[in-house]
C-alpha positions in Angstrom: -23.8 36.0 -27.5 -23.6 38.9 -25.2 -22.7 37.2 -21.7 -19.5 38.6 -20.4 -19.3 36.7 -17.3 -18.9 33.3 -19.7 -16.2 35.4 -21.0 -14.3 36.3 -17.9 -14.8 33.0 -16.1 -13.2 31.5 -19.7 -10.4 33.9 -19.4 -8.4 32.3 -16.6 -6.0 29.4 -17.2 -7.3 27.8 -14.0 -10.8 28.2 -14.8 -10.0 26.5 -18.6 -8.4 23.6 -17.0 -10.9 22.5 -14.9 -13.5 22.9 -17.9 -11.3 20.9 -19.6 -11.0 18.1 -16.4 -14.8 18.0 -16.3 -14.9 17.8 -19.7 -14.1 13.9 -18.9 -17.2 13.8 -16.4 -18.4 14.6 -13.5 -15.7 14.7 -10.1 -16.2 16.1 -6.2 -14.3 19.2 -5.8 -11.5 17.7 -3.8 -10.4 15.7 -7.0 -10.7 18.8 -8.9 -8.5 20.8 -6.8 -5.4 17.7 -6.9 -6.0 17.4 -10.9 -5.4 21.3 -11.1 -2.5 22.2 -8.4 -5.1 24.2 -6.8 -6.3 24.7 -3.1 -9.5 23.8 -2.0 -10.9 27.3 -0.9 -9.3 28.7 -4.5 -10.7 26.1 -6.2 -14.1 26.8 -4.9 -13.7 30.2 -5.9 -12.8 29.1 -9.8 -16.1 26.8 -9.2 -18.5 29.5 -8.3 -17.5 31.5 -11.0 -17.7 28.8 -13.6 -21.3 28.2 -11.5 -22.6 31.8 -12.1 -21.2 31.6 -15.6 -23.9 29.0 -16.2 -20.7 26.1 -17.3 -20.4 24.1 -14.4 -23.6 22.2 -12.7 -23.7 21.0 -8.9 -25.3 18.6 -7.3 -25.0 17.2 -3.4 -23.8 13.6 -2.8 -23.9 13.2 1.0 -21.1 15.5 2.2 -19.7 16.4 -1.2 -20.6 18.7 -3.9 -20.2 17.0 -6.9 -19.3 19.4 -10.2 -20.8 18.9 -14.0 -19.9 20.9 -17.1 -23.1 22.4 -18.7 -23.0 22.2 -21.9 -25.3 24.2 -23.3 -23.2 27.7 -22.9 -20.2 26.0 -24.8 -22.9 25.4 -27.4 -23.7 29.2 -27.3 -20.2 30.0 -28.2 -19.4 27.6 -30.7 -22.8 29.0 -32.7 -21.3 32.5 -32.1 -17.8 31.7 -33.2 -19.1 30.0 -36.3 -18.8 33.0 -38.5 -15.3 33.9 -37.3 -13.9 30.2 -38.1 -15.5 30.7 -41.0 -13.6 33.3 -42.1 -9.9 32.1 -40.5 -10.3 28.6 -42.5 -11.0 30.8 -45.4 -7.6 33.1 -45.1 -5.9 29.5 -44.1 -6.9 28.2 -46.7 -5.8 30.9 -49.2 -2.5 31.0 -47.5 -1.6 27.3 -47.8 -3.4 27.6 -51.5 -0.4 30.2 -52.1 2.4 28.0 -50.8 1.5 25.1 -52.6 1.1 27.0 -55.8 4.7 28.8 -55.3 7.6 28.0 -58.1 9.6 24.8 -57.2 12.2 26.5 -59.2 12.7 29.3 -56.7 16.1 30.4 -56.2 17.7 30.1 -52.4 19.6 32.5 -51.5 23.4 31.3 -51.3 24.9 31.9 -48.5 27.1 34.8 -49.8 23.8 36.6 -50.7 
């Protein structure tokens, strides 16, 4: 996975919430710009970089424009993150290995240590 643009247009907080709101389907633009706090011209601007991101879909209904999450680059990422998670569940896993396996006995310090 080499597409930076899917990057940056993941970077901003604004642009992850409305992934996030279109993650429950489909909604005009106008709904996503009340769900998110967000004017409609800057929350055109979010959409268009989601849109040349590949993310976000859009199709015409009369005189709106209707937004879609794309799958298909979150499924990009996820396969390219794979290793990584991988490899955090392992050191997780060896850390809470470690705490569970500590003495019972241990000492706490008293308060005049």
């Amino acid at each position: 996975m080499s597409d930076a643009p899917l990057w940056t247009a993941l970077a901003d907080p604004h642009r992850r919430a409305i992934v996030a709101l279109l993650l429950e389907g489909p909604r005009p633009v106008g709904e996503i710009a009340e769900a998110c706090g967000l004017s409609q011209p800057g929350t055109s601007k979010h959409l268009r970089v989601l849109r040349d991101a590949g993310l976000v879909r859009v199709r015409q209904d009369a005189q709106r424009r209707v937004y879609a999450l794309d799958p298909a680059p979150i499924a990009e990422l996820d396969a390219w993150l794979a290793p990584y998670r991988t490899l955090w569940n392992t050191g997780l896993d060896a850390l809470g290995r470690r705490l569970y396996e500590a003495p019972d006995n241990a000492k706490e310090p008293s308060p005049k240590d």
